[in-house]
Backbone of each chain as ProteinMPNN parsed JSONL, in Angstrom:
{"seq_chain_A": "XXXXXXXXXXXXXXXXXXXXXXXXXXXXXXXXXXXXXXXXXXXXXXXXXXXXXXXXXXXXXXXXXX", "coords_chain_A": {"N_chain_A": [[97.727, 84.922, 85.312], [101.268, 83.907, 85.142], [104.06, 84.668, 86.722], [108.057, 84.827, 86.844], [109.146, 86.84, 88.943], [110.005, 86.71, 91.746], [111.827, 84.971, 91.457], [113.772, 86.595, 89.721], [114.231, 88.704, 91.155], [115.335, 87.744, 93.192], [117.683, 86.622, 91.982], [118.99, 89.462, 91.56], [119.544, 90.2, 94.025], [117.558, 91.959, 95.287], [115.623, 93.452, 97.884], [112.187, 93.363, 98.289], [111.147, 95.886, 99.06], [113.234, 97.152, 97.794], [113.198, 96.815, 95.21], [110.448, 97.644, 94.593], [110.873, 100.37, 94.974], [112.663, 100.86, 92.811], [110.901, 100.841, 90.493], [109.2, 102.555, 91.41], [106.726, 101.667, 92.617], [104.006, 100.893, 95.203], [105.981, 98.216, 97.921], [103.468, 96.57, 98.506], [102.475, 96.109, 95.858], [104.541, 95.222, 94.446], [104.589, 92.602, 95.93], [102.153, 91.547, 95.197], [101.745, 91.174, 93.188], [104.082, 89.221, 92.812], [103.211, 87.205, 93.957], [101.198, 86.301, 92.096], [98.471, 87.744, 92.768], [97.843, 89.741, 91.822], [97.764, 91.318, 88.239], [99.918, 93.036, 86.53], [99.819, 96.142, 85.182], [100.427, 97.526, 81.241], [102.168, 99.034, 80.895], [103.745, 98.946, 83.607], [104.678, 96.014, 83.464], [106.636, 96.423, 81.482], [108.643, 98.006, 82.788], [109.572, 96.651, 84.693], [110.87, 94.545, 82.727], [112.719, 95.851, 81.329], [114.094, 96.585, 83.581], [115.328, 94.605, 84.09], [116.516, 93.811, 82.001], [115.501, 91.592, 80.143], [113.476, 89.863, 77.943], [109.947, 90.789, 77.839], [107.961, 88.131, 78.009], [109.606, 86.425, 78.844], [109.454, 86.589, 81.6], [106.636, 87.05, 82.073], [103.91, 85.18, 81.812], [101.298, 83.096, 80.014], [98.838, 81.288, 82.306], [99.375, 78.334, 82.923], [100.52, 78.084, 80.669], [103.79, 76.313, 78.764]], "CA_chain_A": [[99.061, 85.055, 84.724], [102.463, 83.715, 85.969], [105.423, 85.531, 86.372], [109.108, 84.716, 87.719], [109.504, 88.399, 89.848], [110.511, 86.686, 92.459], [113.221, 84.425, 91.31], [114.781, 87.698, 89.004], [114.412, 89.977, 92.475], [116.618, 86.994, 94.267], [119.122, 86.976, 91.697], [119.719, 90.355, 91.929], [119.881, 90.405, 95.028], [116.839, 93.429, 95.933], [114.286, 93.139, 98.873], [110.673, 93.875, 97.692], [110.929, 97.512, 99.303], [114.157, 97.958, 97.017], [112.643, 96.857, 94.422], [109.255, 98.434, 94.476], [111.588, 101.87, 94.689], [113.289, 101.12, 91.761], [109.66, 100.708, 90.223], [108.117, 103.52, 91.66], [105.405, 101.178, 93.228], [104.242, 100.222, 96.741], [105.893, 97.138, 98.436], [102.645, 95.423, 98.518], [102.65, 95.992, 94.228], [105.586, 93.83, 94.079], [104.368, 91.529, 96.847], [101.263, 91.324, 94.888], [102.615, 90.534, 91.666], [104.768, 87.743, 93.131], [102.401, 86.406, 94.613], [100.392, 86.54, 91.755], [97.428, 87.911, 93.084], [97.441, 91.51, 90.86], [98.559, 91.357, 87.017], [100.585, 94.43, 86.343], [99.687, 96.922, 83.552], [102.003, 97.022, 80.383], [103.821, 99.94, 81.37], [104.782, 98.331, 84.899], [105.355, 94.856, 83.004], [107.789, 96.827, 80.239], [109.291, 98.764, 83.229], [109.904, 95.097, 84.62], [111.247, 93.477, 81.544], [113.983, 96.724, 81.455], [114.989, 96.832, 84.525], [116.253, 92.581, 84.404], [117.025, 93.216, 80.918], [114.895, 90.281, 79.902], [111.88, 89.988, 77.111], [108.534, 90.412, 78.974], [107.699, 86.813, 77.866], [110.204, 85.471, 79.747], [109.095, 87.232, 82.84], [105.089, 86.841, 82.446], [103.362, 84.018, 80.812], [99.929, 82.711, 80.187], [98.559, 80.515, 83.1], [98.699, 76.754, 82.005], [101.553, 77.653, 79.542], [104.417, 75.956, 79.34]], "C_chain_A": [[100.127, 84.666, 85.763], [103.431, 84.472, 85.68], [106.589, 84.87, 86.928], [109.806, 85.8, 88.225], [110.685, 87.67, 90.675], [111.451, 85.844, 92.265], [114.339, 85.323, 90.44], [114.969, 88.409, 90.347], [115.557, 88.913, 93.018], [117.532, 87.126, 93.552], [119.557, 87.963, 91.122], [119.542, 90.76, 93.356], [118.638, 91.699, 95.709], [115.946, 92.7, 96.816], [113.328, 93.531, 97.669], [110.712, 95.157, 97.753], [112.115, 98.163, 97.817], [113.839, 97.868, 95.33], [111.657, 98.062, 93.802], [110.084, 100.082, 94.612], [112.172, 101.886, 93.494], [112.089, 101.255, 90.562], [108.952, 101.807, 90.303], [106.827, 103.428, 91.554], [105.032, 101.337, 94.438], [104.754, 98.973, 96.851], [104.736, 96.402, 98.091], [102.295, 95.663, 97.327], [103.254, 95.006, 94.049], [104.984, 92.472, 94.99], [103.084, 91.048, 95.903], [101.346, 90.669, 93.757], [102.969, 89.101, 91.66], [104.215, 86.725, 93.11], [101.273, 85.733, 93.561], [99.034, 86.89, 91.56], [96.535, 89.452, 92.282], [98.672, 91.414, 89.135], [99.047, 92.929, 86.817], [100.001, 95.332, 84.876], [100.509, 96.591, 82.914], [103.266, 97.799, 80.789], [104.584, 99.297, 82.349], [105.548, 97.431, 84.091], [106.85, 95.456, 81.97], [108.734, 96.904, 81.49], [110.182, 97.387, 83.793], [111.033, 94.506, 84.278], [112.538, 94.635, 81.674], [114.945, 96.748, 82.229], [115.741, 95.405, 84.617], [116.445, 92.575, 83.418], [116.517, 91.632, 80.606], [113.591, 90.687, 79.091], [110.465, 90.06, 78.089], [108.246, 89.52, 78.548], [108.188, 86.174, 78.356], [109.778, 85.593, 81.104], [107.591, 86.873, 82.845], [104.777, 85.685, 81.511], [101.693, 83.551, 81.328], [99.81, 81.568, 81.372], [97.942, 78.96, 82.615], [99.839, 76.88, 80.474], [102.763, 76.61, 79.805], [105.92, 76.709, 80.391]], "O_chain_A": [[100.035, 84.953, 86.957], [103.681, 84.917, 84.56], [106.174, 84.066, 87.763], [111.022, 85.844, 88.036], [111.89, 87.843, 90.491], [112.235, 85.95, 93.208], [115.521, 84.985, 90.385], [116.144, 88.704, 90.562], [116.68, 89.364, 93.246], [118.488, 87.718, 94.053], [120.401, 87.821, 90.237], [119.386, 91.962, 93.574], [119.029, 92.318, 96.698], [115.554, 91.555, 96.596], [113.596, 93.881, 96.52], [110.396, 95.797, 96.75], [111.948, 99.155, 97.107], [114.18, 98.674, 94.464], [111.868, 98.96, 92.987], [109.404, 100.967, 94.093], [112.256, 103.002, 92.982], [112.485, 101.885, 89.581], [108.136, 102.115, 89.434], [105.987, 104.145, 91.01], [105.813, 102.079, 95.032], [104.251, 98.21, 96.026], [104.946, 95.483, 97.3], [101.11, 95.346, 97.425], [102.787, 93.967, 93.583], [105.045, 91.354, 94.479], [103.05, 89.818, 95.907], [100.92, 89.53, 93.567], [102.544, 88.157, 90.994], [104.441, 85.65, 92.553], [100.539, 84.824, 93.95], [98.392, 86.559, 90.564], [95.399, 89.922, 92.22], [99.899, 91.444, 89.046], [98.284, 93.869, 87.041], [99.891, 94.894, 83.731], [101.345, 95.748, 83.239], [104.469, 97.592, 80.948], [105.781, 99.048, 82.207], [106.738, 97.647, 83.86], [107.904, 94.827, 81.876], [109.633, 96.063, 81.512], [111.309, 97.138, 83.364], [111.935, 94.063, 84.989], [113.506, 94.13, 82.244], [116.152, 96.861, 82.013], [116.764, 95.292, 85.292], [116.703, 91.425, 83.064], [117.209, 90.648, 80.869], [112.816, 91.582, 79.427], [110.201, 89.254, 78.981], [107.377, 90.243, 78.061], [107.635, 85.101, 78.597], [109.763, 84.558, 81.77], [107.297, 86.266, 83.875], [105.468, 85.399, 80.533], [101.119, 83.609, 82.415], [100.798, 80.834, 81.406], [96.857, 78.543, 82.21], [99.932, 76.076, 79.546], [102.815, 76.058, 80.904], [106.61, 75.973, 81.096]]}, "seq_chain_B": "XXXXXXXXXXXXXXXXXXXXXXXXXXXXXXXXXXXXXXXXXXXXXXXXXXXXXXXXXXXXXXXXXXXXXXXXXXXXXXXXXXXXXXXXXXXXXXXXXXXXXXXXXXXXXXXXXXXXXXXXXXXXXXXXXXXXXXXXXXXXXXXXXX", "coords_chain_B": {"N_chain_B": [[118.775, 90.053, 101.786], [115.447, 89.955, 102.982], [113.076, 88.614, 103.031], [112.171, 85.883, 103.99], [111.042, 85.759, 106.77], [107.166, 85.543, 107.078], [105.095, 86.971, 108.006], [101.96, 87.072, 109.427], [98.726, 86.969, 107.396], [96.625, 89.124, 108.148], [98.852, 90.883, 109.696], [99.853, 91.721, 107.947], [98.368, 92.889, 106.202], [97.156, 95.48, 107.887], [99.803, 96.977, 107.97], [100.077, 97.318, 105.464], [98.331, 99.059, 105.635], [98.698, 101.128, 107.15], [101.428, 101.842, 106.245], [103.219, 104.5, 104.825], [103.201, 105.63, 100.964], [106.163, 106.941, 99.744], [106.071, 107.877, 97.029], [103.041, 109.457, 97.851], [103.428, 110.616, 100.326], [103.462, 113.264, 101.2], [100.593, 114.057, 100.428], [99.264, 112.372, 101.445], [99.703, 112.982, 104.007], [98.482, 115.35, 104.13], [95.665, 115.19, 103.637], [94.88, 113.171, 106.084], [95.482, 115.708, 107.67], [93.781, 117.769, 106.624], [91.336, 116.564, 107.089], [90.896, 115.76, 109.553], [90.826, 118.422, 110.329], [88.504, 119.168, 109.376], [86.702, 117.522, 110.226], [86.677, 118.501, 112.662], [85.751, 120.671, 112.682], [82.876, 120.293, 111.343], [82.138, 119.258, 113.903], [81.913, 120.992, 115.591], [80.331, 123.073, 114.109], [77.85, 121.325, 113.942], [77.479, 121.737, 116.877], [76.711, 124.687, 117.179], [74.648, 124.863, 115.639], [72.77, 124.205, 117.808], [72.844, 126.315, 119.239], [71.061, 128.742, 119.956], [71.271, 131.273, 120.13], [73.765, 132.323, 118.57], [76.384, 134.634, 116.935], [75.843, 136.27, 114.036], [78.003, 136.683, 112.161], [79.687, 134.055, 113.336], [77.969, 132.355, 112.543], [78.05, 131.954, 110.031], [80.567, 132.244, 109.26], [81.53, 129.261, 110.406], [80.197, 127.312, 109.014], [81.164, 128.024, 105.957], [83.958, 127.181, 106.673], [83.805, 124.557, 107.068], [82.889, 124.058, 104.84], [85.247, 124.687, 103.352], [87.128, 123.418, 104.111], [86.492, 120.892, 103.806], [86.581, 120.794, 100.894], [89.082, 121.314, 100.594], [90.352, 118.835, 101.958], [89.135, 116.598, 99.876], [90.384, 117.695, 97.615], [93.381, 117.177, 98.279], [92.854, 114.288, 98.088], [92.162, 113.646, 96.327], [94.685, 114.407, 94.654], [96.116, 112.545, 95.747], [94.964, 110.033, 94.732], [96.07, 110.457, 91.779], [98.834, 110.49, 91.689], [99.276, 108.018, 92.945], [100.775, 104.774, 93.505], [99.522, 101.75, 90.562], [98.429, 99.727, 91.828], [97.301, 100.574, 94.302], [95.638, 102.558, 93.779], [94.106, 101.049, 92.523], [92.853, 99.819, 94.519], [91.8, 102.117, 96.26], [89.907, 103.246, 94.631], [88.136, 100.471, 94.285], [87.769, 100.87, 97.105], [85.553, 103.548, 97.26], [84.222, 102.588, 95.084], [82.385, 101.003, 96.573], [81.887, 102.583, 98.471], [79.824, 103.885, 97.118], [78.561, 102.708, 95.809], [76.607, 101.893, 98.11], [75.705, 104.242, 99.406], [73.794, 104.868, 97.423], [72.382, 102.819, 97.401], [71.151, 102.821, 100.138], [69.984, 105.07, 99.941], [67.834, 104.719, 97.427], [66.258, 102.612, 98.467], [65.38, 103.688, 100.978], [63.791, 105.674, 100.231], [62.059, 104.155, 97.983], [60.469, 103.035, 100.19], [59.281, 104.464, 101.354], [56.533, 105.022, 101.324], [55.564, 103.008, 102.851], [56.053, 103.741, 105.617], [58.626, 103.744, 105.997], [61.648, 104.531, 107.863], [63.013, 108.174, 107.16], [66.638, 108.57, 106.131], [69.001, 110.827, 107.071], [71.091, 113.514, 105.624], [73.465, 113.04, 106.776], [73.442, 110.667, 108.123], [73.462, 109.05, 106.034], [75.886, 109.853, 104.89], [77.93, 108.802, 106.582], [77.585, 106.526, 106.524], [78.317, 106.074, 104.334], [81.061, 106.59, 104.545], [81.876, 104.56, 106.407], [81.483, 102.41, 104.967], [83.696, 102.941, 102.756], [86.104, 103.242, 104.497], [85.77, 100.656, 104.767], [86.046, 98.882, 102.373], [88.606, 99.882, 101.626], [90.085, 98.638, 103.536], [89.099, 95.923, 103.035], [90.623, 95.476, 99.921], [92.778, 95.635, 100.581], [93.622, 93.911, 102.044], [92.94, 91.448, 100.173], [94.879, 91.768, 98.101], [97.258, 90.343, 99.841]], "CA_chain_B": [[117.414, 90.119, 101.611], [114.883, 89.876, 104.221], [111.896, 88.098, 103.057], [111.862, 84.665, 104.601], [109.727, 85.068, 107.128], [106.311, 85.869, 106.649], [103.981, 87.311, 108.933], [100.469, 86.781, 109.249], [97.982, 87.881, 106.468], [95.872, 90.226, 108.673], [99.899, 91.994, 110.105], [100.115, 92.442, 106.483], [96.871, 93.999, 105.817], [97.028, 96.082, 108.74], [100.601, 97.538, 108.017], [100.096, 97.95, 104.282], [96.989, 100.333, 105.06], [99.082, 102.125, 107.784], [102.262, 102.452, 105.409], [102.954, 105.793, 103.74], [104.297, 105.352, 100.452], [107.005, 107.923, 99.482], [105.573, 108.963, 96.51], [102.378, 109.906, 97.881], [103.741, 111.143, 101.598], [102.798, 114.825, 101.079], [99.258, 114.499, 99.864], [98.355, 111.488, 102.397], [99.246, 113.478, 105.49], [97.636, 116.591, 103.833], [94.743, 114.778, 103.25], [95.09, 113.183, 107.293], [95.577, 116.74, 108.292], [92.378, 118.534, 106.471], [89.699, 115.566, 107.084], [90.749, 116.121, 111.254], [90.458, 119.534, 110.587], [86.945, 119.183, 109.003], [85.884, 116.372, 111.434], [86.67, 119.194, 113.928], [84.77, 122.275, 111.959], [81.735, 120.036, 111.549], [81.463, 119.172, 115.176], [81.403, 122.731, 116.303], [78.897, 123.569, 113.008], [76.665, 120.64, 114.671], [76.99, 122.48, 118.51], [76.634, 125.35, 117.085], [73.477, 125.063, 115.324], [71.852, 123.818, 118.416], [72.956, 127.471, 120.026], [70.065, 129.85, 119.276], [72.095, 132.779, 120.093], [74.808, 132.684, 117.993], [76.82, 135.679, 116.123], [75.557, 136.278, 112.943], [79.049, 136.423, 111.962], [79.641, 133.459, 113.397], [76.48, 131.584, 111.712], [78.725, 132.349, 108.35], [81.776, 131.675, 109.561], [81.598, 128.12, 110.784], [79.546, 126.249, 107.827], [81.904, 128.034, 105.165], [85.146, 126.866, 106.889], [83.627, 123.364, 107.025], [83.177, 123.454, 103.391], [86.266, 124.544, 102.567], [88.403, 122.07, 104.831], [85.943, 119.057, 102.76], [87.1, 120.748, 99.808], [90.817, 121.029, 100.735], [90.157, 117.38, 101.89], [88.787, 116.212, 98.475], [91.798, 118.035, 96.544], [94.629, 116.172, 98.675], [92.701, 112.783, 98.031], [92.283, 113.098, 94.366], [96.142, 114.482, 93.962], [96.991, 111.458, 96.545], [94.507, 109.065, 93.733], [96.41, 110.671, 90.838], [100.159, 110.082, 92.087], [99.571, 106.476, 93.524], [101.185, 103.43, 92.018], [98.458, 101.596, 90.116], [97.135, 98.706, 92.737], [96.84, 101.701, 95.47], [94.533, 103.381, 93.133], [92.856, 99.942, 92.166], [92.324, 99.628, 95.814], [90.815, 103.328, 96.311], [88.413, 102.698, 93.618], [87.39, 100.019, 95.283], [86.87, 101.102, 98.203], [85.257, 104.565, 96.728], [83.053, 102.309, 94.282], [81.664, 100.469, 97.49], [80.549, 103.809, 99.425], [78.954, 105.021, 96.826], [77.161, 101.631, 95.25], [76.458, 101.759, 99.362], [74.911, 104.93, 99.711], [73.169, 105.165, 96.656], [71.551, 101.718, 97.126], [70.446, 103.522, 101.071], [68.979, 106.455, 99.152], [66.889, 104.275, 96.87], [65.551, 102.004, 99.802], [64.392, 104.614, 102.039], [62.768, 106.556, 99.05], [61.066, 103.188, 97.476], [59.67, 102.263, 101.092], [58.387, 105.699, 102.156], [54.963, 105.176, 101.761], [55.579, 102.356, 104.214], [56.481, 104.36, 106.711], [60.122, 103.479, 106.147], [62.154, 106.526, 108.191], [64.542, 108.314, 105.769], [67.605, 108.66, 106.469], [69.152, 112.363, 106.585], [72.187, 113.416, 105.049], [74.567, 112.984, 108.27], [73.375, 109.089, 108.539], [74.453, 109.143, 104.765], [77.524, 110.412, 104.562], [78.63, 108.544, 107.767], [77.245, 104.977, 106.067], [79.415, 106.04, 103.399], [82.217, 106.609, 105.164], [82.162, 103.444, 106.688], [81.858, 101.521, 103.83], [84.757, 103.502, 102.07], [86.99, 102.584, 105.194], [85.76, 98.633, 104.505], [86.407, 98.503, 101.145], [90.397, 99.889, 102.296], [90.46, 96.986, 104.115], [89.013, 94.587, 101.983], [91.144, 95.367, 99.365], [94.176, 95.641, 101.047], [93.289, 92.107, 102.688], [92.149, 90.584, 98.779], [95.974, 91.76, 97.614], [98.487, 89.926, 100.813]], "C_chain_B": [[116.566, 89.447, 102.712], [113.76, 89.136, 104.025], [111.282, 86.643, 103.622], [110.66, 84.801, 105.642], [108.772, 86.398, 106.77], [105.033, 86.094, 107.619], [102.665, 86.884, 108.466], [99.763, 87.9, 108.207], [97.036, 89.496, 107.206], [96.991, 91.673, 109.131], [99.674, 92.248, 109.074], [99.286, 93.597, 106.061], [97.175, 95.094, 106.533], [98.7, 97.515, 108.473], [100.53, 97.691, 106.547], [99.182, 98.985, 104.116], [97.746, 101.084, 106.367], [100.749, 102.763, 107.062], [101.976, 103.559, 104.544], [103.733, 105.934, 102.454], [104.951, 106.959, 100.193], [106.365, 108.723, 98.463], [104.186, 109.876, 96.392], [102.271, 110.805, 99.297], [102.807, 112.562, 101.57], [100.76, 114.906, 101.1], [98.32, 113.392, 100.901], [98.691, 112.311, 103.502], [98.929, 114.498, 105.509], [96.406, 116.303, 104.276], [94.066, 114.011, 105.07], [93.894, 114.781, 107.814], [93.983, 117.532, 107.78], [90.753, 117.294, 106.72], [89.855, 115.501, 108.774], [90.262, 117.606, 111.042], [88.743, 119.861, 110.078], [86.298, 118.53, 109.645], [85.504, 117.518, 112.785], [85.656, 120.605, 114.226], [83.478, 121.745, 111.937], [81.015, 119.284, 112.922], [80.851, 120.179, 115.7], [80.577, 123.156, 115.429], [78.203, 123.008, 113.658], [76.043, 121.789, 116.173], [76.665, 123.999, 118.201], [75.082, 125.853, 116.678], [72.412, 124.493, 116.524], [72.146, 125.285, 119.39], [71.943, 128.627, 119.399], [70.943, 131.477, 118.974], [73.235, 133.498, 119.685], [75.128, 133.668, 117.221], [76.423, 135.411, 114.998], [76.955, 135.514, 112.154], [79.735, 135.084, 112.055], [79.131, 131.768, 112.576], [77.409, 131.28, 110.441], [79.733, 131.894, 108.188], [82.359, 129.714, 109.29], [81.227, 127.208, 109.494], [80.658, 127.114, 106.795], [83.207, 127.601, 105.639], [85.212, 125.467, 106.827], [83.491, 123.13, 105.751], [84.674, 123.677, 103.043], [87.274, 123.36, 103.022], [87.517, 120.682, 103.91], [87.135, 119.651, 101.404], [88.392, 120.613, 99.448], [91.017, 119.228, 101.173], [89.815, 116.654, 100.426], [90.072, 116.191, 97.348], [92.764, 117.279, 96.979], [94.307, 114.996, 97.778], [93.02, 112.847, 96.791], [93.728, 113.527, 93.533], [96.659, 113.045, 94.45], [96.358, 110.146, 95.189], [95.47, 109.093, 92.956], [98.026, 109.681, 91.113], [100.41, 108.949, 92.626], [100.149, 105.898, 92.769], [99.162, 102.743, 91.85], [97.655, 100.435, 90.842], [96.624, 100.014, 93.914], [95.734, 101.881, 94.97], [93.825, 102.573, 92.603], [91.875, 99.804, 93.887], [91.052, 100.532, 96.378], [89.621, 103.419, 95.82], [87.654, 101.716, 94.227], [86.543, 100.103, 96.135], [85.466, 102.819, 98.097], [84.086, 103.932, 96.128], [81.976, 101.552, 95.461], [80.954, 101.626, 98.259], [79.873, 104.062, 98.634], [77.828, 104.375, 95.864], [76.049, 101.723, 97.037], [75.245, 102.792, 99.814], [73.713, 105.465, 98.902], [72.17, 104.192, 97.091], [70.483, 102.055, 99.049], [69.183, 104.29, 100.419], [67.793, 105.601, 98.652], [65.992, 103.499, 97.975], [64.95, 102.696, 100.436], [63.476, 105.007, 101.203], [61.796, 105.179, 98.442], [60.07, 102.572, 98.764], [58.925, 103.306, 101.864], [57.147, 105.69, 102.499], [54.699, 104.184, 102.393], [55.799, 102.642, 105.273], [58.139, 103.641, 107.127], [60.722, 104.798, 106.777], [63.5, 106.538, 107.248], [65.519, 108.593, 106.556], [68.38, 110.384, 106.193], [70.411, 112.449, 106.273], [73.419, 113.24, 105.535], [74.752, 111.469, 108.304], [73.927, 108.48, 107.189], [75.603, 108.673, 104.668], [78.539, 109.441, 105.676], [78.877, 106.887, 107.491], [78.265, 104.704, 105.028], [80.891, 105.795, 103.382], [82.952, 105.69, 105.866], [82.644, 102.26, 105.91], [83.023, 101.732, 102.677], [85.884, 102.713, 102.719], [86.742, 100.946, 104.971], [85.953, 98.198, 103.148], [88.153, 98.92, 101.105], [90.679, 98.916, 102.301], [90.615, 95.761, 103.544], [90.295, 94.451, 101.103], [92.51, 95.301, 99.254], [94.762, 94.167, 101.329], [93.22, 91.084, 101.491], [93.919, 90.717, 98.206], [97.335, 91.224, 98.421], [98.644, 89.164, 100.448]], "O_chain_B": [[116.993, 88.449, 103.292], [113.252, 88.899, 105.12], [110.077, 86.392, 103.653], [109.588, 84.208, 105.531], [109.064, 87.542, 106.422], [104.143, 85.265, 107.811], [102.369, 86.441, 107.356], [99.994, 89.105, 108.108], [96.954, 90.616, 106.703], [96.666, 92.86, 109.097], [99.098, 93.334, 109.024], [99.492, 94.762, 105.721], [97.573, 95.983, 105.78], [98.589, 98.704, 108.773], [101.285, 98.641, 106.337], [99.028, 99.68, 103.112], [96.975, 102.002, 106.645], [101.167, 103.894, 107.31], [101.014, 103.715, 103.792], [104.893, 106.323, 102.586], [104.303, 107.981, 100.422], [106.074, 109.905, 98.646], [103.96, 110.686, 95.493], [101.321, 111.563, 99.489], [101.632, 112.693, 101.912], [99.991, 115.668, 101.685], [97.111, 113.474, 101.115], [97.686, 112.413, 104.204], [98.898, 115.054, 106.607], [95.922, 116.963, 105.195], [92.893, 114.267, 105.341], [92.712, 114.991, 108.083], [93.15, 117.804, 108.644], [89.549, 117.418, 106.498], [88.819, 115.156, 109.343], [89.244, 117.94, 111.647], [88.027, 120.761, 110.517], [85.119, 118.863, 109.759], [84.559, 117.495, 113.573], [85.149, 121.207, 115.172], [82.651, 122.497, 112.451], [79.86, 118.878, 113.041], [79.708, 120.321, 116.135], [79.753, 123.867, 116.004], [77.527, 123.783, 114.335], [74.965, 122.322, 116.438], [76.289, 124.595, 119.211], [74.466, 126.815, 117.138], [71.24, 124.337, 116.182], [71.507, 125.252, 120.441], [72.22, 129.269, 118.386], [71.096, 132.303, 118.074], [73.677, 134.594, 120.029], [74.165, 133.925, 116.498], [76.559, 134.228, 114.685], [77.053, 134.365, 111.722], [80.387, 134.753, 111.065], [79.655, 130.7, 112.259], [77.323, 130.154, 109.951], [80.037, 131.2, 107.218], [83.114, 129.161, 108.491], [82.066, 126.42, 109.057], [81.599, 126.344, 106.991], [83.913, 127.648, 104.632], [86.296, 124.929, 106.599], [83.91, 122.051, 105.334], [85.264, 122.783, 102.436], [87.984, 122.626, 102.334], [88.086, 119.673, 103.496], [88.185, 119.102, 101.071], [88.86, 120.064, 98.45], [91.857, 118.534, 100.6], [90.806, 116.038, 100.035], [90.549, 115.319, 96.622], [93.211, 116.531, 96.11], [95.083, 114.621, 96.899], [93.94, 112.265, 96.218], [93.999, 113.246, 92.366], [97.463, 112.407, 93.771], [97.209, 109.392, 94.716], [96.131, 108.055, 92.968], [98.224, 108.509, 90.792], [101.579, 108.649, 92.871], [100.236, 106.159, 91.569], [98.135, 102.999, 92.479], [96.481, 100.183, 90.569], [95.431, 100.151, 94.186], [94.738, 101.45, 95.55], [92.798, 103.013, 92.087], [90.677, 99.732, 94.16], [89.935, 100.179, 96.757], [88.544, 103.618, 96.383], [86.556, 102.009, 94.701], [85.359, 99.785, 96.248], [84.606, 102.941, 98.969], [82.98, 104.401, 96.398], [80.774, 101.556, 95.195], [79.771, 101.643, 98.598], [78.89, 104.644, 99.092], [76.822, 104.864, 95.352], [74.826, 101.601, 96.972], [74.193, 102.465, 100.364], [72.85, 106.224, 99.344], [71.026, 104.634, 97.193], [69.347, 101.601, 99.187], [67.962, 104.136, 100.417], [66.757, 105.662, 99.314], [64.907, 104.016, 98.241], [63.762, 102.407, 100.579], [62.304, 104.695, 101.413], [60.59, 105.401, 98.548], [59.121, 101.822, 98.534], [58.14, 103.097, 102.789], [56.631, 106.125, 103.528], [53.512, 104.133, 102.716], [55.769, 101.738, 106.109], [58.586, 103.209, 108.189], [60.42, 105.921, 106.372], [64.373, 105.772, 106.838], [65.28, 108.879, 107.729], [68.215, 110.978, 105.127], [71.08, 111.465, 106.592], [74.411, 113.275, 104.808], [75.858, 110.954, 108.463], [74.73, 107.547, 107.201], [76.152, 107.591, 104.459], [79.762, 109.415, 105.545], [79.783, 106.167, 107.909], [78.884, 103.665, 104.802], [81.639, 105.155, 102.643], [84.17, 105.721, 106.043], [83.601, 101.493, 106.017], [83.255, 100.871, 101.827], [86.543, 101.853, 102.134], [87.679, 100.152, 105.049], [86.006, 96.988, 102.927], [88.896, 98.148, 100.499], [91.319, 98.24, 101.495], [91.515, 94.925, 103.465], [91.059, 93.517, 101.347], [93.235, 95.034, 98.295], [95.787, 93.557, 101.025], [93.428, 89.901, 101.761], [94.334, 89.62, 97.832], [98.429, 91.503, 97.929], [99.547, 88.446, 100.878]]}, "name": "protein", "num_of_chains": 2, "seq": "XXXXXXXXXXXXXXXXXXXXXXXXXXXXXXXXXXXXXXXXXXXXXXXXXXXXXXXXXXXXXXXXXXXXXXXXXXXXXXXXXXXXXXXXXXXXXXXXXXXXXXXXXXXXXXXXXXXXXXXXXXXXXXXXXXXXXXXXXXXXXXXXXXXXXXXXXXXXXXXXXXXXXXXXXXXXXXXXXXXXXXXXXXXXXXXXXXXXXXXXXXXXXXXXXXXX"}
């Protein structure tokens, strides 16, 4: 799965740590994510999609979509 | 925002398994604190049982204080499991499902080669194989998510 974390985290402006607090993850959750190396549950992904005000479809997408 | 640069994968590893996160602070340096204190109860149980002349009292003493510090050890971990975020506790598992595919797959080996004169292994060489492989599955998985 792809996501765009890390281009919503830049334009609001949060580190990863400030993030992952607003989350109530670890740092290396979000880093992991980004990175895409760990798909998030739904709850995280909702919690996600809330906090950037944005559909979770815009935020995650199938790998090989467009 | 600070993320530009990017340290090496192994700093990473290394400082994501020595980070404490916030919402598990309490129950990881509980959990610290009673697995020294049981490391420390089952040394002196070991020297102890090689002392013939020890207090009865004693005798009683020592091996029930070593269980209970495992067991107060055990309870931290599995509040510190509960309260993780959810890769922590993918990680734990991990490393948890590796000691114990680890020591099981010991157990069976010694026991299927016995009547080869395989030597068994006693429950100290166990627990210790286990323990190793718990701490390497940490790692791993810490190392599999940078």
């Amino acid at each position: 799965m792809k996501n765009s974390l890390k281009v919503l985290r830049a334009q609001h402006d949060l580190s990863q740590a400030a993030l992952a607090d607003r989350l109530e993850v670890s740092r290396q959750t979000v880093n992991a994510i980004e990175k895409g190396k760990y798909d998030p549950s739904l709850p995280l992904a909702f919690k996600i999609a809330r906090l950037f005000d944005q559909p979770i479809e815009s935020i995650f997408s199938e790998e090989g979509s467009p | 925002m600070n993320d530009e640069f990017e340290p090496s994968r192994l700093r990473r590893t290394l400082r994501s398994i020595c980070t404490i996160s916030p919402q598990t602070r309490s129950e990881e340096l509980w959990f610290l604190a009673w697995i020294l204190a049981w490391g420390l109860a089952f040394l002196l149980n070991r020297m102890l049982s090689e002392v013939a002349e020890a207090p009865d009292l004693l005798q009683w003493l020592l091996p029930t204080l070593t269980v209970l510090l495992a067991m107060l050890a055990f309870r931290s971990y599995y509040r510190f499991l509960i309260r993780a975020d959810e890769l922590t506790r993918k990680i734990q598992v991990d490393g948890v499902c590796m000691a114990f595919g680890l020591g099981l797959l010991l157990i069976i080996t010694t026991v299927a080669f016995e009547h080869l004169g395989m030597p068994q292994l006693d429950a100290n060489s166990i627990a210790s194989i286990m323990a190793v492989a718990w701490a390497a599955g940490q790692i791993w998985g810490h190392w599999k998510y940078q």
